[in-house]
N, C-alpha and C positions, 0 to 999 in steps of 0.2 A: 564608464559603465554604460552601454546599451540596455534600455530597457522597453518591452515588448509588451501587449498585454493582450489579451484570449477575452471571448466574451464568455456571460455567464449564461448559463442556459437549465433550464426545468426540467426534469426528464423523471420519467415514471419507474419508481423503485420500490418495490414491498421493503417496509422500513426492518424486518428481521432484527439484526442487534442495534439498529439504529434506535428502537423505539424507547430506548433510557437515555439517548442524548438529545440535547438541541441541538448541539450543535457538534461536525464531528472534523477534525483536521488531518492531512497528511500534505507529502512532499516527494519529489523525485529531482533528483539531477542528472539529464541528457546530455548529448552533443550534435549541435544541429551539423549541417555537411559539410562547413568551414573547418568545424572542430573547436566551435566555442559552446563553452558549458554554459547552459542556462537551468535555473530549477522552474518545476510546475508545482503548483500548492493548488490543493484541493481543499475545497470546505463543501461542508454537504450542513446544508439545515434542513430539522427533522419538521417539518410543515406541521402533524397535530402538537408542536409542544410550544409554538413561537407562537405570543400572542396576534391576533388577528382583529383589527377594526375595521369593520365598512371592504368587508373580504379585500382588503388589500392590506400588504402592509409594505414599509421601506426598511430594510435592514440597513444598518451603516456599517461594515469594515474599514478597518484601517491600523496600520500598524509599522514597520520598520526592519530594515536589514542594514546592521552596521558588521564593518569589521574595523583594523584598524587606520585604515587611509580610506577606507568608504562610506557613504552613509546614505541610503535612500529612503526617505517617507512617503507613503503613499496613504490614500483616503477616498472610496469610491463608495456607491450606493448599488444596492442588487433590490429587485421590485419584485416580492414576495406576491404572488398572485394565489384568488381565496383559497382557504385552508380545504387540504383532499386528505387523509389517512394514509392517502395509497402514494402521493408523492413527494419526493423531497425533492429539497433545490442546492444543485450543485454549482460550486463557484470556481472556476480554474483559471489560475494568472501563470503568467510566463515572465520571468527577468532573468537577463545577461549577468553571469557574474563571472568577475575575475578570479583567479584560485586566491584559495586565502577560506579563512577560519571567519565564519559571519555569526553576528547574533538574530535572531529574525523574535518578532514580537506581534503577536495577533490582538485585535481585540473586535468582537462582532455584538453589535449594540441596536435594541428595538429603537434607539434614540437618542442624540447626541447630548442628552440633560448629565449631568451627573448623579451616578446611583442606578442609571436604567437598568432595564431586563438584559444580561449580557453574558459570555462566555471572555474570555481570552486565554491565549496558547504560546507558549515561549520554548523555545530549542535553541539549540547549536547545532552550527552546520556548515561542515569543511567541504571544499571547493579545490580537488587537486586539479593537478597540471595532468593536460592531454597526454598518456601513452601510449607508446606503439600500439597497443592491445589490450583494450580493456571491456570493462559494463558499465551501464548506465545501473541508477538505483534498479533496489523492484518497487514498480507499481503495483499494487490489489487493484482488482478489474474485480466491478461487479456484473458487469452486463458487456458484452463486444459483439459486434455484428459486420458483416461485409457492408462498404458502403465506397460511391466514387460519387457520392458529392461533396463539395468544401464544409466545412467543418468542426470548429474549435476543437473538438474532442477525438479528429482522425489523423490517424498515424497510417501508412503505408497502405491506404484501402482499408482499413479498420476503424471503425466506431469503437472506441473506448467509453466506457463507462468506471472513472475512479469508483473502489472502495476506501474510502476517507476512515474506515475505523479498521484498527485492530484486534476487534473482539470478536470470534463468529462465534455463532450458539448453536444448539441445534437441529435449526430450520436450514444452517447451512451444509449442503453437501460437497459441495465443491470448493476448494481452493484455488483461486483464477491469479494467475500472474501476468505482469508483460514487462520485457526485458531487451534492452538491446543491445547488441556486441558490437564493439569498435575493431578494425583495422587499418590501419597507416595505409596512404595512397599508393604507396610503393610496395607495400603487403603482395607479396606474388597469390595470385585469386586463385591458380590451383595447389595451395597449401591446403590440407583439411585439419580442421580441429574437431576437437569432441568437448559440443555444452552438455556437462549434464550436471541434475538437481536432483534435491531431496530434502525431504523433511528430517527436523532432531529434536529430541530434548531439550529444550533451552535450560534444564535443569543439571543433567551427567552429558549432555553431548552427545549422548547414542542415537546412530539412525533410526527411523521407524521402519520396522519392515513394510515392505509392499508400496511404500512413497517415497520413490524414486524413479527417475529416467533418464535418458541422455538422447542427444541428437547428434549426427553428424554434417557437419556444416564447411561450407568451404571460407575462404577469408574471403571477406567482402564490405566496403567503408562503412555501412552502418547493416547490420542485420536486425532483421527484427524478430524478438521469440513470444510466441504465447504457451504458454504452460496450465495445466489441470491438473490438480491429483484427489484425488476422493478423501474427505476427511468425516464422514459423517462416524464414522467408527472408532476416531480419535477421544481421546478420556480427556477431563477436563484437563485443564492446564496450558502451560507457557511452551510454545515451539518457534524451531526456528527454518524459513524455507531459505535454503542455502543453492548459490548456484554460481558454477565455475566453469571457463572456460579453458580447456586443457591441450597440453600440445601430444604429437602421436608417439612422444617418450614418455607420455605420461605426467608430464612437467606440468602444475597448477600454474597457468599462468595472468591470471585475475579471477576474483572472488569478490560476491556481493553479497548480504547476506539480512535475514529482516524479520523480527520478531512478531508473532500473533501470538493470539489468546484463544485458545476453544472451551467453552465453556459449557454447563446444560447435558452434558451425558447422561438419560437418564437409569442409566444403568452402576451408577456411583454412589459408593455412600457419602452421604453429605453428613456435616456436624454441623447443628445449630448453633444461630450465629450467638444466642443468649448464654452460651457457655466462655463467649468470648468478652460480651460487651455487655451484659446483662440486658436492663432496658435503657443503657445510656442513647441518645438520640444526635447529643449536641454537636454540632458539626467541628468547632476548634475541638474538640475532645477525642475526637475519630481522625480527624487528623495531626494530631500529637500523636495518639495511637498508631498513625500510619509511618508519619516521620522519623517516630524511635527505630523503627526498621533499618534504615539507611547506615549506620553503622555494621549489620553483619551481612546487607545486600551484595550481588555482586552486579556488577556494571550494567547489565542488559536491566535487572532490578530497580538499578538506582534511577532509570530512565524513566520507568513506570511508577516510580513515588513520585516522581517532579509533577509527572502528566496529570498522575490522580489526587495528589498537592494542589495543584493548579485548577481541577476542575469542581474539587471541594464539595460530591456529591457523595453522600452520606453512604447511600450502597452501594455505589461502586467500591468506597474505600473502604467500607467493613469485605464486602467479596472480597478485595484482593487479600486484606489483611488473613483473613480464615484460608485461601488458597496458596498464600505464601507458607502457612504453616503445617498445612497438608502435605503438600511438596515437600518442602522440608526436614521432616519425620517420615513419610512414606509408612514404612510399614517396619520401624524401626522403633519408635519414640510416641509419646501421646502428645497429637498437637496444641490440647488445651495446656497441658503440666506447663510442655518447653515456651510456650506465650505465657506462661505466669511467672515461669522464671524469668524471662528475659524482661519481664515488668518491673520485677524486682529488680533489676539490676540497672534499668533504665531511671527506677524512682532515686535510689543511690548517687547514679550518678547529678540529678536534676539538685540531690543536698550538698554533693562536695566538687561539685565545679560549675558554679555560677562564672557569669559573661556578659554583664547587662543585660539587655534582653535577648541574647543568643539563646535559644536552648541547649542545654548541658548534653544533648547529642548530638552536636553540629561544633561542639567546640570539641580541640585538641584532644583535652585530656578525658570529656566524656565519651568521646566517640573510641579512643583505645580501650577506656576502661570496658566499655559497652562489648565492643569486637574480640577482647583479649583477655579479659577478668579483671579482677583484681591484682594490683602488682605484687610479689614477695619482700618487696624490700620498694619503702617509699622516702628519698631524702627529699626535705625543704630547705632552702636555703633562703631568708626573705632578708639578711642582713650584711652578709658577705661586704666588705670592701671592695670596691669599684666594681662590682657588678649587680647587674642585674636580679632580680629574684628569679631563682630556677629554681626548676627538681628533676632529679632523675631518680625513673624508676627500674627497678628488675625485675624480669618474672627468668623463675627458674625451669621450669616447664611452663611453653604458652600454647594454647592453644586456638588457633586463628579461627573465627566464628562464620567465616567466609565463604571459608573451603572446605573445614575441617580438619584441617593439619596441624597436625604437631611439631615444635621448636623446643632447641633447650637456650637459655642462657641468652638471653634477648633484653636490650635497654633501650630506654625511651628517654631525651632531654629535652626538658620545657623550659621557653625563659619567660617570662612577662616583662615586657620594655617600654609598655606604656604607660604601667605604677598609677596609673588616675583609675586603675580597672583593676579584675581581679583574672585577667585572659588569659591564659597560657600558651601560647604556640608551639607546636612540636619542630624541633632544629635540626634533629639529628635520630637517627635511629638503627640499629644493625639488623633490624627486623626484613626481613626481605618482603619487597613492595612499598615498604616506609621510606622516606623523605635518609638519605643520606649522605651527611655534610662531614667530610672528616677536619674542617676546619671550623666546627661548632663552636670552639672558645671563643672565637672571634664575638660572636652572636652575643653570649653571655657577658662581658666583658663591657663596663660601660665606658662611652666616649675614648676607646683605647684601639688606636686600629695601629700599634706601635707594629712593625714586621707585617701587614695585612698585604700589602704589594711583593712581595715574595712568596710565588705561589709554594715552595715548597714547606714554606713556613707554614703549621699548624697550631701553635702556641704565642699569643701575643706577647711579646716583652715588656717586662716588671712585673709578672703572677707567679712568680714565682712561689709566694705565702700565699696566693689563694688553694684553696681547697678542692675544686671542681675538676681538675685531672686525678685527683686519688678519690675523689668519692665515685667518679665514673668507672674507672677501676677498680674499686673497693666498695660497693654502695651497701649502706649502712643504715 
């Protein structure tokens, strides 16, 4: 692995949604002219929230990017000059990665003591193989300017200025992107394509009217795009600015795509937050409140519990928690009622599927129960001859809490194989999206792998007298 590094540099920003974070992260992955991908990581620190002594201060970052055959640690110092309102200090590094699926791990600290004043930020983040035609991430551009001198933060005569957060509010009018299109050296340069983008829903997927545009562009090894589109009239909530570039049949032939939050419309009815949380304050208690979520989330969701998990500020995760349930209900449901059910059903499950200290919606069987209901039909099996303790459950109509679809005639099999616990892992399911193993006996079945190297083989030999092909067939 090559690895490169960008200095960090102070630059003058109206702190807008920055002014509830210290500290704020993002990332992009490029292709320099070789055609090797590297990612840039942005960190922006908010100057009035980061303590200040003797108007200076030293921030310490340092953190990690493993995958499975790679592993880099790194540990640098950025020099916080005295505290302004008006600026924050932006941090942008550059590393060489091979393709492949990397863990990265932040952590930005007033001091190397344990316990100090700190932030840290964890993702995943896949790293594919160079194609003929593709994009680079989108970066959020807060600030960009013509410029032809050298430059940490210039790209093609442009001054960049990262936006490091996801959240605009509404001081912000604009939505700034920057984007770059790849083509293969061999790419005949008078082929033309069409980039074009647009804003959606991160909720139904619908375009928003009047945020959209395209370009027409010829093929060329690296282009580069800047994009605008006016969002000061957007309503609060989760969007998604989508951008592809297209061949002249019309053929999508790469797509990048990057979640925001607009928030502060102040033409929306808001519900207060005391109908949600009363006057509860406590930070684990808001966030259990946020993490029960994560069962009926969907993916772009689940992304935003980890981040707001992770950064464990009290209003950020009460807002999201009361804006997930707005969304959610629209103009259909009362978003207090369906939060106090869904309490109900999250307290339930915290009574009948403990996991040592797992919470009972991070394990198996409370995360279906939480997504799916209650089952019709629940077998336990804790005694069975040579196997395992399992259950299998049915629902006869289920209803997926996800999407909101409906299923008939759906089973779920847990085994627990560790017996020193009370865990259940889900093995098998016919549910569509669920985990489906049609050689699950295997699973349940202890120390018996009799027939298991015969893939056609589904049923291990000598079960003959167990019970678990007719209870799964028949559940009772």
């Amino acid at each position: 692995m090559r690895l490169r590094l960008l200095y960090s540099v102070l630059y003058g920003l109206p702190l807008l949604a920055f002014a509830q974070f210290r500290s704020a992260w993002d990332y992009a992955i490029f292709r320099d002219a070789h055609g090797y991908s590297y990612i840039e990581t942005y960190i922006t620190l908010n100057a009035a929230r980061w303590p200040i002594k003797n108007n200076t201060q030293t921030v310490y970052i340092s953190g990690a990017l493993r995958s499975v055959d790679t592993a880099i640690s790194f540990s640098y110092q950025v020099h916080h000059v005295k505290q302004n309102p008006g600026l924050n200090f932006i941090d942008v590094q550059r590393y060489f990665l091979k393709p492949g699926k990397y863990h990265i791990h932040l952590h930005i600290a007033e001091s190397k003591q344990f316990g100090a004043f700190a932030d840290t930020f964890e993702d995943s983040i896949t790293v594919l193989k160079s194609a003929p035609i593709g994009l680079s991430d989108i970066e959020c551009i807060e600030h960009f300017e013509k410029s032809n001198q050298k430059h940490p933060l210039q790209k093609f005569g442009v001054k960049l200025i990262p936006y490091s957060s996801n959240i605009y509010n509404e001081k912000h009018t604009q939505l700034q992107v920057y984007q770059e299109c790849y083509f293969s050296m061999t790419q005949d340069t008078g082929t033309y394509f069409l980039y074009r983008y647009f804003i959606s829903d991160a909720e139904n997927g619908k375009p928003i009217t009047g945020l959209s545009g395209f370009k027409k562009i010829k093929g060329a090894f690296i282009y580069p795009q800047l994009i605008q589109l006016p969002i000061s009239k957007l309503q609060s909530g989760r969007y998604v600015i989508t951008c592809q570039l297209v061949s002249t049949e019309n053929v999508i032939l790469a797509q990048s795509q990057k979640i925001f939050i607009k928030e502060g419309h102040g033409h929306e009815k808001t519900i207060p937050e005391a109908l949600f949380f009363g006057s509860t304050q406590h930070s684990d208690t808001i966030k259990m409140l946020l993490e029960s979520l994560w069962p009926i989330a969907g993916e772009l969701q689940k992304n935003q519990i980890i981040n707001q998990a992770l950064r464990n500020d009290v209003k950020l995760m009460k807002q999201f928690i009361v804006q997930f349930w707005q969304d959610r209900c629209a103009d259909t449901a009362n978003p207090v009622k369906s939060w106090a059910l869904h309490y109900q059903k999250v307290q339930s499950a915290i009574a009948l599927f403990k996991c040592g200290k797992q919470p009972a919606y991070y394990t198996d069987r409370g995360r279906v129960y939480i997504q799916y209901g209650s089952p019709n039909q629940r077998t336990q099996q804790n005694n069975e001859e040579n196997t395992y303790p399992y259950e299998i459950w049915q629902y006869y109509r289920i209803y997926d809490a996800t999407n909101g679809q409906f299923f008939s005639n759906r089973k779920f099999v847990f085994v627990n194989q560790m017996l020193g616990d009370d865990c259940f892992k889900l093995i098998h399911s016919d549910m569509r999206g669920e985990i489906n193993n049609p050689r699950w006996q295997f699973e349940i079945t202890r120390r018996n792998s009799n027939g298991l190297f015969n893939p056609d083989n589904t049923t291990p030999a000598g079960t003959e007298n167990n019970q678990f092909r007719d209870l799964f067939n028949n559940p009772r």
